[in-house]
N, C-alpha and C positions, 0 to 999 in steps of 0.2 A: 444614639440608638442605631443600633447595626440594621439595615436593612436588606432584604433580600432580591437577587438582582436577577432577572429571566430574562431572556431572551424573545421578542414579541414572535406570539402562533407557536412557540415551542412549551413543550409539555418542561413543567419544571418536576426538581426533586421531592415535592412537597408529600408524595408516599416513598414510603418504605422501599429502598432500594431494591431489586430482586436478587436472588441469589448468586452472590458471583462465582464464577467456572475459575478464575485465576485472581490475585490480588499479592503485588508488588511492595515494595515500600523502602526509601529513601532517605535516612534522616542529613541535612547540611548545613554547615556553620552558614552563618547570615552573611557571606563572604561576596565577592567579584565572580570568584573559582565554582559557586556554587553552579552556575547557568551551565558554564560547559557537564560538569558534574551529572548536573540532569538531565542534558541532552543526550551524553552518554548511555546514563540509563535506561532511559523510555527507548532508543534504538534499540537495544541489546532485549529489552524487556519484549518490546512488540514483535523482536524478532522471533524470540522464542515462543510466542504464542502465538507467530503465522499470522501476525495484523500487519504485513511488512508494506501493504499497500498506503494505511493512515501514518505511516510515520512522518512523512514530511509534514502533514497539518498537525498531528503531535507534536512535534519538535517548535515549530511557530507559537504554539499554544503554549505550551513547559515553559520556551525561553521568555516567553511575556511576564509570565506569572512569578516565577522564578525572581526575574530580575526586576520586576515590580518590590516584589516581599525585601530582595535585600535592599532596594533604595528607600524602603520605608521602615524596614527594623533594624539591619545589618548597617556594614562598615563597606561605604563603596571605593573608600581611597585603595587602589590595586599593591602600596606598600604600607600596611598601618603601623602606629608606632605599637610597641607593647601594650600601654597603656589604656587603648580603645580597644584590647582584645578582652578586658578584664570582664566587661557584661557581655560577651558575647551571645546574642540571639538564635535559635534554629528557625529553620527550616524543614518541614515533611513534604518529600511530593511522595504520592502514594496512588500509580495504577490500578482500578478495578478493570475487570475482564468483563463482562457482561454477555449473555446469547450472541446482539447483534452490536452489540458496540462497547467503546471503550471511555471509562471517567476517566478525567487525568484529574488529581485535588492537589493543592497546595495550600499547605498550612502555614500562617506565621503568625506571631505575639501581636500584631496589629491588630485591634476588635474593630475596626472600622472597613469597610468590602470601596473596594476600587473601583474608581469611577471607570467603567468599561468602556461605556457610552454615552462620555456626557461632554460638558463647556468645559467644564474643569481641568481637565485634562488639558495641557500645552502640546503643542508640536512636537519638542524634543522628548521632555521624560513619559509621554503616553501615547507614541507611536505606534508604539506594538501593542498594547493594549486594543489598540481601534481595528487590530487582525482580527481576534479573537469571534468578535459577532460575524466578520468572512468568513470564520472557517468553520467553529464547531455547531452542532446539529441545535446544540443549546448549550446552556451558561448559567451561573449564579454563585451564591454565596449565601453562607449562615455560620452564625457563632458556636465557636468550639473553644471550650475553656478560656483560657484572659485574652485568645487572639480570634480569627476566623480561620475561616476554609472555602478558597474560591475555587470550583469546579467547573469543567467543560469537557461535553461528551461528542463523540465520533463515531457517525454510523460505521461499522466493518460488515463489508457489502460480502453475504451468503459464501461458503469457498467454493461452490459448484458457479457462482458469476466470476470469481476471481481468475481459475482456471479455465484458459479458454478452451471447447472443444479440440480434438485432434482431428488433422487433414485428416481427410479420406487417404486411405491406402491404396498407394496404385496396382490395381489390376494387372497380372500379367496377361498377356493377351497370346497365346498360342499362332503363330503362322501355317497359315494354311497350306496345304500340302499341294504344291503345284499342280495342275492337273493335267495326267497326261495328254501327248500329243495325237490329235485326231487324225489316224492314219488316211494320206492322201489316196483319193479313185485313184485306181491304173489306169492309164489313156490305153482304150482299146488296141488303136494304131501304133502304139509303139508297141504291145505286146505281138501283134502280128507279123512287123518285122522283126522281135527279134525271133518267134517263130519261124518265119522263112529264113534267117538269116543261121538257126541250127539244121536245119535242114538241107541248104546249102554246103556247108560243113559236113553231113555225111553223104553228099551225094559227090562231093569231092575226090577223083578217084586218087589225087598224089596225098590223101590221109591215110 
């Protein structure tokens, strides 16, 4: 029995998703090649819908889930023979946009939801797995046709927080106009000799 898996104090999907503003979608062979494939995506995707801040916890999130599905349905040998390509399995990863945040979903033929956070889980094959509850806001799983859909969402913080204010513009500041110079007293005494000293001059009689 598939069970459903939340994240503790996080609100799960158990209503009706709201109406999504944007919705992507990815179908990939159950391959090796898949994870780079969907890293790809969600970059390119979140970029075009200006969520370019979540990408790196997107991408953490994708390549968990991703390469979870193909170690549990797909073909992990990176050269298969022909033979092991014959039942080939997919994989859906499928972006919703949301007001303030973003689902990332992944689909595969597994009907069984991945231990996210449990014992079970080893060291090596559920490393990244144990990202997941670090990074997204919330998390879970519910059955979708013979396989599941395990989901985790990502606040996208308002675009009026993303963009920071602009400096203040600098002010020009006009330079003030020197002000003229305070014309100096005339020393009495010198005006008096040069008074006598024109005087002199016309009482000169070789002028």
């Amino acid at each position: 029995m598939a069970a459903t898996l939340v994240k503790p104090n996080a609100q799960a999907r158990a209503e009706p998703m709201p109406q999504p503003r944007f919705v992507d979608r990815l179908d990939l062979a159950a391959l090796p090649t898949a994870v780079s494939c969907a890293q790809v995506f969600t970059k390119l995707t979140l970029t075009a819908w200006g969520a370019s801040l979540i990408i790196d916890d997107a991408l953490v999130i994708v390549s968990a889930l991703v390469r979870n599905a193909v170690e549990t349905t797909g073909v992990t040998d990176p050269n298969p023979r022909w033979s092991e390509l014959d039942d080939l399995k997919l994989i859906s990863v499928r972006l919703v946009g949301l007001e303030n945040s973003v689902v990332i979903e992944v689909w595969d033929a597994d009907p069984y939801p991945p231990p996210i956070k449990s014992e079970e889980v080893d060291a090596e094959s559920g490393r990244e797995l144990h990202l997941i509850p670090l990074t997204a806001h919330s998390y879970g799983s519910y059955p979708k046709g013979t396989g599941k859909v395990v989901w985790a969402e990502l606040i996208v913080a308002p675009r009026s927080a993303q963009i920071p204010p602009p400096l203040p513009r600098r002010q020009r500041r006009s330079i003030p106009e020197a002000p003229s110079p305070i014309p100096r007293q005339q020393d009495p005494e010198i005006l008096r000799r040069v008074i006598e000293g024109l005087r002199t001059l016309d009482d000169d009689p070789k002028q």
